[in-house]
C-alpha positions in Angstrom: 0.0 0.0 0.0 1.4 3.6 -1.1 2.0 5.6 1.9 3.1 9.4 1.5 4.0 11.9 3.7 1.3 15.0 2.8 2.6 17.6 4.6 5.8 17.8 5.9 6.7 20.9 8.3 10.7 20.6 9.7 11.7 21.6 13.0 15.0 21.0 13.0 16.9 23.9 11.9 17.7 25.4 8.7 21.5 23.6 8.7 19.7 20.6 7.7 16.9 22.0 5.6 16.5 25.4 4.2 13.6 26.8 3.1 11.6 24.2 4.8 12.3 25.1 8.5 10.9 27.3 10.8 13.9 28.0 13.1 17.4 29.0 12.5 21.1 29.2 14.1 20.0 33.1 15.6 16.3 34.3 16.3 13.0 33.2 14.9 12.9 33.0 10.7 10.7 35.6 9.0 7.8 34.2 6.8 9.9 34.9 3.9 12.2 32.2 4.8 9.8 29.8 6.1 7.8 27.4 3.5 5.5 24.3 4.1 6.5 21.5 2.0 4.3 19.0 0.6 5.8 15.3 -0.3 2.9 14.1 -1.8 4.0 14.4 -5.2 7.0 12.8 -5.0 7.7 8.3 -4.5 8.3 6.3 -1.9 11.6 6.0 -2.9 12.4 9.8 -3.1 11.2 10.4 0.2 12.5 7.3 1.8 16.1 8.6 0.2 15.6 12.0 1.4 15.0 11.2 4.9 17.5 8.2 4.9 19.9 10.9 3.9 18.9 13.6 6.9 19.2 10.8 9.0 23.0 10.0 7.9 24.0 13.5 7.9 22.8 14.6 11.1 24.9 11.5 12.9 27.9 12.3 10.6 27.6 9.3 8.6 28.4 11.6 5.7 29.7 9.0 2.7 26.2 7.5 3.0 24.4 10.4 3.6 25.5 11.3 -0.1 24.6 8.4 -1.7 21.0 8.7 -0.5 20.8 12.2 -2.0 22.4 11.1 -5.0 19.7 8.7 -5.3 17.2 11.4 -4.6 18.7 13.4 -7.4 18.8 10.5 -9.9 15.0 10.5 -9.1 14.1 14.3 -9.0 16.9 15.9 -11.0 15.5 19.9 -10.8 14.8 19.5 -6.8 16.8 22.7 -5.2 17.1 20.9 -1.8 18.3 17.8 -3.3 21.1 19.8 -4.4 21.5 21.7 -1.4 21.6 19.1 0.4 24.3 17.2 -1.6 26.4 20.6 -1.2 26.3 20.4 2.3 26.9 16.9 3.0 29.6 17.5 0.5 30.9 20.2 2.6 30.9 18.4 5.9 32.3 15.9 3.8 35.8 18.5 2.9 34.9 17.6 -0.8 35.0 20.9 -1.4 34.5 20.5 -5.5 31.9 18.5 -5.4 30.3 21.1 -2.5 30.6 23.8 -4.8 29.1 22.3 -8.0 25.7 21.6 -5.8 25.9 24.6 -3.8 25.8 26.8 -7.3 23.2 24.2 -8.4 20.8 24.7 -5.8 21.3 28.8 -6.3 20.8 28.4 -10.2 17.1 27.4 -9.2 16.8 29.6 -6.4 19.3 32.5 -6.6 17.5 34.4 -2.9 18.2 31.2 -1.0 20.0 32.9 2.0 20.8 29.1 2.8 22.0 28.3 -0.2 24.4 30.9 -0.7 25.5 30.5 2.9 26.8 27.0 1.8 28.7 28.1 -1.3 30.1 31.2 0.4 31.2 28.4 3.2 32.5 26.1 0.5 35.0 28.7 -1.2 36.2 29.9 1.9 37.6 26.5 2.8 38.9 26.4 -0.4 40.0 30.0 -0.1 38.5 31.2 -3.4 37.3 34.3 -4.1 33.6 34.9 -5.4 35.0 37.1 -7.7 36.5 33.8 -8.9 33.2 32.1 -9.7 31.0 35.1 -10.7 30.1 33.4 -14.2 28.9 30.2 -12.4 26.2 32.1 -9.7 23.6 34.0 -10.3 25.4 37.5 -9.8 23.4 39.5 -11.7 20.7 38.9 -8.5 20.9 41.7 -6.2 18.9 39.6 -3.4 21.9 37.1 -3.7 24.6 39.8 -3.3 22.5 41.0 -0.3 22.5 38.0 1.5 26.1 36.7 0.1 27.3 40.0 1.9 26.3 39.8 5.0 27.6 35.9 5.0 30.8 37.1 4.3 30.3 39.6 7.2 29.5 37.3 9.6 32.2 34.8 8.7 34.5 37.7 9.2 35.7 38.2 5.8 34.7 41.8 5.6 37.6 42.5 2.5 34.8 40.1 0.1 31.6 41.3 1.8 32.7 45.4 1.3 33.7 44.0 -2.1 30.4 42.5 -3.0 28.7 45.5 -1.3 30.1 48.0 -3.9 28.0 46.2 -6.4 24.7 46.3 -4.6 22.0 49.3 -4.7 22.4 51.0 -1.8 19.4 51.2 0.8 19.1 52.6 4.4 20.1 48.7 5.2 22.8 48.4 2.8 24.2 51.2 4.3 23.8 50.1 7.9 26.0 47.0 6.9 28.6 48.9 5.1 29.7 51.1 8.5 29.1 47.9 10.1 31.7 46.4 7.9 34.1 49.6 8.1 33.9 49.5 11.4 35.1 45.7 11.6 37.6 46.3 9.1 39.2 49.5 11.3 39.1 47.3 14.4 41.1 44.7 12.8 43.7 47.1 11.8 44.0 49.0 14.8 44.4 45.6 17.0 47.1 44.3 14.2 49.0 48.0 13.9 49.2 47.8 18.3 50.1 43.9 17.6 53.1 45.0 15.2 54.2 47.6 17.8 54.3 44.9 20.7 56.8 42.6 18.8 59.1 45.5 19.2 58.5 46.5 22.3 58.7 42.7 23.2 62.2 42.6 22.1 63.4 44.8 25.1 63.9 43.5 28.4 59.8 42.9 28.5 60.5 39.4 26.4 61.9 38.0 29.1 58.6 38.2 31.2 56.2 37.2 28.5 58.1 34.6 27.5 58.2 33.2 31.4 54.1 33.9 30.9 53.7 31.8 28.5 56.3 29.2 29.9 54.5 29.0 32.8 51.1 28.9 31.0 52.2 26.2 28.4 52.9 24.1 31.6 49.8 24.6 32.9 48.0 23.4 29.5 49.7 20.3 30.2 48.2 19.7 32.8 50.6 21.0 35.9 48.1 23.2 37.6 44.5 23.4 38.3 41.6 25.6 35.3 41.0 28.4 37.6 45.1 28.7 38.4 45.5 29.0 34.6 42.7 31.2 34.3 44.1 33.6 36.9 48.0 32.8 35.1 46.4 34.3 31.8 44.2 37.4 32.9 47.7 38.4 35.2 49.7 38.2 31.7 47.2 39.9 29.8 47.3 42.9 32.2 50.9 43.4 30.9 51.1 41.9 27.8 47.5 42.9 25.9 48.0 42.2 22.9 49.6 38.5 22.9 47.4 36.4 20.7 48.4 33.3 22.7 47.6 34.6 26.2 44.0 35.4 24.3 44.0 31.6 23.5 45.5 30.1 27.1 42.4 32.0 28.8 39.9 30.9 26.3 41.0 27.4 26.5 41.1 27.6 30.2 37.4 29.5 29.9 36.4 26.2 27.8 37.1 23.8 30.5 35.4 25.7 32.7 32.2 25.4 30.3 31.8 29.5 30.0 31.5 28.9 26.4 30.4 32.2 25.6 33.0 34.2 27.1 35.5 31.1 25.9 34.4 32.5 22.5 34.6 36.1 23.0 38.6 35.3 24.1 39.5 33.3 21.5 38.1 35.3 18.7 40.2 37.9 20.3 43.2 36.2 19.8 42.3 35.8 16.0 41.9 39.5 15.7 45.6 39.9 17.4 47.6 37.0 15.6 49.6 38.0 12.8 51.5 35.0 9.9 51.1 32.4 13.1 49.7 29.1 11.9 50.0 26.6 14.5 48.5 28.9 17.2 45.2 29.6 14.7 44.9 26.0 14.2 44.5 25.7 17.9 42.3 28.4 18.2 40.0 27.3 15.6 39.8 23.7 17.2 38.9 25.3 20.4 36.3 27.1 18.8 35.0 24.5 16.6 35.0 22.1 20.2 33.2 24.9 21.5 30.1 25.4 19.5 29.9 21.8 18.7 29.3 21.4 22.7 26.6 23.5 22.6 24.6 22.0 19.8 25.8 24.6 16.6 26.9 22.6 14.2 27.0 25.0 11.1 29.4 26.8 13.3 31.4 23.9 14.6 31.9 22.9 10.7 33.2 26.5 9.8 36.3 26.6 12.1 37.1 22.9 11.6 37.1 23.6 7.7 39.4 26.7 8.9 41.7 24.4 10.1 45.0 24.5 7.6 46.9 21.1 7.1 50.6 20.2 7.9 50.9 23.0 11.0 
């Protein structure tokens, strides 16, 4: 007996699928971006693929996640989801290539897909591509899709693309809202790497002596000599002197992590990002922390974006 699904309406977040939710990762989803989706018209078989395939991805089985939603896709070759979903699984997957070609799939049939180009913008930056780079393969000539592709870049804190992209968009009281946004980020970054530069040389005095006790003392700690709250207390005393150290940043974020204040864990370690200049092992570490970090507390869009962050052989 044919049994069909007639209305499906997802809870469960618009990581998984788009379009069809009615949450997402930060306050409630407008009506725009919320849709009822009915599987009535499509098999058995599509929707028993489809829902095999959210199953698989959402415990990480990834490899068989994608072969359900290449069967899906075999079976409905137009569905937008199908592709998104490939993209993504793709992406948690680190086949970046494969990622891509879905991700600009699923925006070929739905260019104002804020989910969509999330994804793709997700995808390139792990492959650290420029849009610019892909402009005839996208649907650039959408000025919804530049909206949302610029504040994606925003928020993943790439604000040189997203004040790139910007410049091509028609400016409203919005658009202008996120450009000083932007400027302002941008100004920040530069200020904390200009009084970063002047440290090294101040560090090179007598002062190195200290920080390099500091972080001595705290790398001992890490491993495990004293207790969290003595290397909590270790790194707030070295950041009084030394407040522009990337490291000391990291030290009390990871000691902030252990402690489970995940928020202000975050808030540190970001920090240290905005201070750390041509040092590769140290951002590795910070971007495992923070990847740890919001995987522990259930954001898994997030978790994925600083583990793909993470650059091989440091």
């Amino acid at each position: 007996m044919k049994q069909t699904i007639p209305m499906i309406m997802f809870y469960i977040g618009a990581s998984i699928v788009p379009g069809i939710v009615l949450c997402q990762e930060e306050g409630p989803i407008t009506e725009e971006e919320s849709a009822e989706v009915s599987f009535e018209e499509y098999s058995d078989e599509f929707q028993e693929s489809f829902f095999e395939g959210l199953k698989q991805q959402g415990i990480q089985n990834y490899d068989k996640a994608i072969n359900a939603f290449l069967k899906c896709k075999n079976l409905e070759p137009e569905k937008d989801v199908v592709s998104f979903e490939l993209a993504k699984s793709y992406l948690l997957n680190k086949q970046y290539v494969n990622a891509q070609q879905y991700a600009e799939e699923a925006l070929a049939e739905v260019p104002t897909n804020y989910w969509y180009a999330n994804t793709l913008a997700e995808t390139l930056e792990a492959q650290n591509l420029s849009v610019s780079m892909v402009k005839d393969k996208i649907p650039w000539d959408n000025g919804d899709f530049k909206k949302n592709l610029a504040k994606i870049y925003f928020e993943l804190g790439n604000y040189q693309e997203a004040k790139s992209i910007l410049e091509e968009v028609k400016k409203t009281a919005k658009i202008a809202y996120l450009q000083s946004k932007i400027e302002d980020s941008i100004s920040k970054k530069q200020n904390r790497k200009s009084i970063a530069q002047e440290s090294v040389v101040v560090n090179k005095s007598e002062d190195a002596n200290n920080l390099s006790d500091y972080e001595k003392r705290i790398k001992d700690a890490i491993n495990g000599s004293v207790d969290l709250k003595a290397l909590l207390a270790l790194s707030e005393e070295a950041l009084e002197s030394y407040p522009s150290q990337p490291f000391l940043y990291y030290a009390q974020g990871y000691a902030l992590r252990k402690e489970n204040k995940n928020s202000e864990a975050i808030e540190s370690l970001e920090t240290a990002l905005d201070y750390i200049i041509d040092d590769s092992i140290l951002e590795n570490k910070i971007y495992k922390e923070l990847s740890e970090i919001y995987a522990a507390m259930g954001n898994t869009d997030k978790a994925t974006q600083y583990l793909n962050k993470v650059k091989p052989g440091f």
